[in-house]
C-alpha positions in Angstrom: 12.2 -124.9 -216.2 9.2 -127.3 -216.4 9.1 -126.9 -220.2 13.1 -127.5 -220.9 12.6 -130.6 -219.3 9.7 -132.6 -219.7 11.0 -135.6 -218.6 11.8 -134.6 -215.0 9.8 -136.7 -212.6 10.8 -135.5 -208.9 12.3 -132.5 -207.0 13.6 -132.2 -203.7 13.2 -129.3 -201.4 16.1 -129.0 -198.9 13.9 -126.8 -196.9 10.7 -126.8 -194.7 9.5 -124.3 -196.9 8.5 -124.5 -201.1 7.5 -121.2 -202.3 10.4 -121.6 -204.6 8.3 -124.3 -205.9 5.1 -123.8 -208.6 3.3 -126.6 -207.3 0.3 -126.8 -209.1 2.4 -126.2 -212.2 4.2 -129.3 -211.5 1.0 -131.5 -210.6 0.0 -130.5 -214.1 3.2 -131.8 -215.4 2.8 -134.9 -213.3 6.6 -134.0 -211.0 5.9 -135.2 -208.1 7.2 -132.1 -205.2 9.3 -132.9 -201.5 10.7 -131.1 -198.8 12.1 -131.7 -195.9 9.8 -131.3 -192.0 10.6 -131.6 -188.8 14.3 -132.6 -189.2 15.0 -128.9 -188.4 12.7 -127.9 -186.2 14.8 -127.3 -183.1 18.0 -126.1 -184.7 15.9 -123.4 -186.4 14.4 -122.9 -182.9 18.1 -122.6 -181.5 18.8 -119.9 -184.0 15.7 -117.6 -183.5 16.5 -117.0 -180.0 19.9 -116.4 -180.9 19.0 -114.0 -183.5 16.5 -112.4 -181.1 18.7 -111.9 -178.2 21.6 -110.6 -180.4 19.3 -107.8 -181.4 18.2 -107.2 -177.8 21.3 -107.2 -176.5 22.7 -105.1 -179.7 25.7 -107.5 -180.0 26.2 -107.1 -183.5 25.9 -102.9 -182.5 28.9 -103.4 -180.0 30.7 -105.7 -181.9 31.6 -103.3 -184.8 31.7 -100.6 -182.0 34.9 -102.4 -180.9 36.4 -103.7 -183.9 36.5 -100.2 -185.1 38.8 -99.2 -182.0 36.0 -97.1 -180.5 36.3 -98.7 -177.3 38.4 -96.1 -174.9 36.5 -96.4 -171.9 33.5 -97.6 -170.0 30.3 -96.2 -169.2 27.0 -97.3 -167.6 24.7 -96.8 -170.4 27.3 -98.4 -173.0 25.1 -100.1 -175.4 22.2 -100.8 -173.0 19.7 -103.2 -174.6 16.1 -104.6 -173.7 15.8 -108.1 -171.8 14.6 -111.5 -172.8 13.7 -112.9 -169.4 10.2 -111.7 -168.1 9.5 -110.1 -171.2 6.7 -110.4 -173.6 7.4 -113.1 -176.8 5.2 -112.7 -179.8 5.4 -115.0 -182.5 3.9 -114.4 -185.7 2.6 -118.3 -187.3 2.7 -121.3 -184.3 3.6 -124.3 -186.6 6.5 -126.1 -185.2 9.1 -123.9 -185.6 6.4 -121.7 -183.7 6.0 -123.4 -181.2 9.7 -124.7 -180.8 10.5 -121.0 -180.0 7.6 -120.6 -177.5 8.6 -123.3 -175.3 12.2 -122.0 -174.9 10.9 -118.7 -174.1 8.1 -119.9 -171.6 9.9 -122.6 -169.7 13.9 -121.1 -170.4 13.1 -117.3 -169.9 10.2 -117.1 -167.7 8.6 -114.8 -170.9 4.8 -114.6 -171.6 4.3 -115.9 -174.8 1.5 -114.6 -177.4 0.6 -115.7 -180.6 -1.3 -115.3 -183.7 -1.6 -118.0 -186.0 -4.2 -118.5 -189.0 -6.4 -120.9 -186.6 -5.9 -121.4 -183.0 -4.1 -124.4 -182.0 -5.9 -126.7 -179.8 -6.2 -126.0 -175.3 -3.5 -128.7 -175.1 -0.7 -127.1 -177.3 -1.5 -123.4 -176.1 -0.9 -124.7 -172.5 2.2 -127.0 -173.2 4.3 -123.7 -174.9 2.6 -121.9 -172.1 1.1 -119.6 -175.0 -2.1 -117.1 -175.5 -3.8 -116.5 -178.4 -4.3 -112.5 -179.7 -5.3 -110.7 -182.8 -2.9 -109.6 -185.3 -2.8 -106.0 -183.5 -2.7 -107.0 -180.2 0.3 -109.0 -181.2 1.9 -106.2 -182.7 1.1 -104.0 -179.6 2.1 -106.0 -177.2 5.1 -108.0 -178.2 8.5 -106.8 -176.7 10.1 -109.0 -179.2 8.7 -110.1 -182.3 9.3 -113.4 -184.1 8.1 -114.4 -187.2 8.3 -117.9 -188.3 4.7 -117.5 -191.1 5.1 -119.5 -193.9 5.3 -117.3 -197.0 2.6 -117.1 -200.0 0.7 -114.3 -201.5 -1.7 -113.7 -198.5 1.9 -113.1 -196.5 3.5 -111.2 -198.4 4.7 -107.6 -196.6 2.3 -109.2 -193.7 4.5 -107.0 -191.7 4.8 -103.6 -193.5 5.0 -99.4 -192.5 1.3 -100.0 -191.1 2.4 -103.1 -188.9 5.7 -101.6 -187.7 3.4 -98.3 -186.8 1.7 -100.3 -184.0 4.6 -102.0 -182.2 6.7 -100.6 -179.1 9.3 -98.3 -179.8 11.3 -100.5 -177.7 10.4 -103.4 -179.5 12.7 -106.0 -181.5 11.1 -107.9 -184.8 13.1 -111.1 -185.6 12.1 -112.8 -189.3 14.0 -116.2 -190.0 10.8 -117.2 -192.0 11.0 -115.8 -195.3 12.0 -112.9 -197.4 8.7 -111.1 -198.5 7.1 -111.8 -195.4 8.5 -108.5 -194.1 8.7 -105.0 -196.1 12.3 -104.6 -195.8 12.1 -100.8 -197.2 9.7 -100.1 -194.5 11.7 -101.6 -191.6 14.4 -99.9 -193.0 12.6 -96.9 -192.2 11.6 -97.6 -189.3 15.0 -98.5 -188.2 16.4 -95.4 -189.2 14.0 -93.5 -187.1 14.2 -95.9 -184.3 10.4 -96.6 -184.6 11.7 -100.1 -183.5 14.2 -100.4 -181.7 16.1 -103.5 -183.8 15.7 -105.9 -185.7 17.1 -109.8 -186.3 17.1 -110.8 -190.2 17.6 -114.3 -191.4 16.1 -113.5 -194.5 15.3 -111.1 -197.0 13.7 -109.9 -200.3 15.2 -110.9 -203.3 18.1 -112.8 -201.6 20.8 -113.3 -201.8 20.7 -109.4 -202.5 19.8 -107.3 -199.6 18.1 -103.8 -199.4 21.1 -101.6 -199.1 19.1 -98.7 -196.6 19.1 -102.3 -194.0 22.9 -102.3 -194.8 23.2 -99.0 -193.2 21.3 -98.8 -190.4 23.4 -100.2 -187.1 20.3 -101.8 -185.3 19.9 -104.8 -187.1 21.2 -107.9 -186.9 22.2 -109.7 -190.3 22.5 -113.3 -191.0 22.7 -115.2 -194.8 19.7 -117.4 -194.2 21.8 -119.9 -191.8 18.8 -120.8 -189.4 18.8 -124.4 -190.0 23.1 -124.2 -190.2 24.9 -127.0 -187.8 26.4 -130.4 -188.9 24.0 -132.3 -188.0 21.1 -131.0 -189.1 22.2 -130.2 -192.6 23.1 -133.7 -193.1 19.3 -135.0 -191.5 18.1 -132.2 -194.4 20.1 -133.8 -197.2 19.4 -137.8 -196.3 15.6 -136.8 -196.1 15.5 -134.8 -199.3 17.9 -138.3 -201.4 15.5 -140.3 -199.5 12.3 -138.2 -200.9 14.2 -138.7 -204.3 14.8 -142.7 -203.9 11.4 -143.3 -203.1 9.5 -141.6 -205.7 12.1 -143.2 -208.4 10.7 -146.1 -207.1 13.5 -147.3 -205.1 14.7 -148.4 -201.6 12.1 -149.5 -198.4 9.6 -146.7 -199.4 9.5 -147.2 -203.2 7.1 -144.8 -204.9 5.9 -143.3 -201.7 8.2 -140.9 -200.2 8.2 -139.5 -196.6 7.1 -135.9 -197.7 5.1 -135.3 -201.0 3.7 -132.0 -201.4 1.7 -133.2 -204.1 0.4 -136.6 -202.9 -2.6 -136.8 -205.4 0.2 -137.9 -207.7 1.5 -140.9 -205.8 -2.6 -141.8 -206.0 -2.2 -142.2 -209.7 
């Protein structure tokens, strides 16, 4: 892409994350790289708790249950799920998307929240999302429900594989709106299937907008086409940042050649 056009000068992420981006590729090439923080922090927040409970609670599960016209009668055990209150929240990379989710499962569901992170964030943060710090494994041992919000790159890729999945509960849920890759979605397929897990919550996937067709027909998962950061409001904050990222690096408007969120600022130094 780079060598059809040499004369490109800035591209715009509309998106927190930029794996889809060769960065050092394009420092080389001098095109300067943006994305778009923080303006979806909270919605994406919103939507991982959604996505989570929805597995717990097997709603998807039901919801084809009685679309299909199974639905004849009632009984106790009917689709009996795990709950989100008083249970144990893992989440898998505490940036602020991380930490958004731990705070609505400390102070909105009474949960204990764990994390593991690639350094530990500092006394003050852990104690306002009420959150502890584990290992990997202990993590993956102890989580009732597991949320991942890593960023991906080549150290995270299949950070959560057949190994992984071995060590969680069997009542356990794993809920990825990070990023496709981050999860072996043949191996949770597996898992699935065998109910070595007992769901899971996918925002993403490998290879999207294709999705592993054994996820397709397992019923304990939760599906979603990468609409985490979805409502009004915060698509529109996500498209102003990313023209305002592109105004400023074409030298334009109050921030002329300095725009809110390089990913290469050694370039802006030049």
């Amino acid at each position: 892409m780079l060598d059809a056009n040499p004369q490109l000068k800035v591209v715009a992420n509309m998106a927190v994350g930029y794996n889809n981006f060769d960065v050092p590729a394009c420092t080389a090439r001098g095109v300067l790289c943006t994305n778009t923080p923080d303006v979806l922090t909270e919605t994406t927040a919103d939507f991982a708790f959604a996505l989570m409970m929805a597995t717990a609670r097997r709603i998807t599960e039901s919801e084809h249950y009685l679309r299909r016209g199974e639905w004849t009668k009632w009984f106790y055990d009917m689709f009996v799920g795990s709950d989100v209150h008083g249970a144990t929240l893992g989440i898998l990379g505490m940036g602020r998307i991380g930490q958004a989710v731990a705070k609505r499962g400390a102070h909105g569901f009474g949960m204990r929240v764990i994390y593991h992170n690639r350094s530990r964030l500092p006394a003050a943060i852990e104690a306002e999302c009420k959150a502890g710090y584990v290992d990997k494994a202990t993590l993956l041992r102890e989580a009732d429900h597991l949320v991942l919000v890593v960023p991906y790159s080549p150290e995270s890729h299949h950070a959560i594989g057949a190994a992984e999945l071995a060590l969680m509960k069997p009542t356990a849920t794993l809920t990825n709106i990070a990023r496709g890759g981050i999860v072996d979605d043949a191996a949770l397929a597996k898992a699935l299937a065998e109910r070595r897990i007992a769901g899971a919550g996918l925002d993403v996937f490998e290879g999207e907008p294709k999705v592993h067709p054994e996820l397709l027909k397992v019923p304990n998962v939760v599906l979603t086409p990468h609409i985490a950061s979805a409502t009004v409001a915060t698509r529109r904050a996500m498209a102003n940042l990313a023209a305002d990222n592109l105004i400023a690096a074409l030298g334009f408007g109050p921030h002329a050649g300095r725009p809110p969120n390089p990913l290469n600022p050694e370039l802006l130094q030049t």
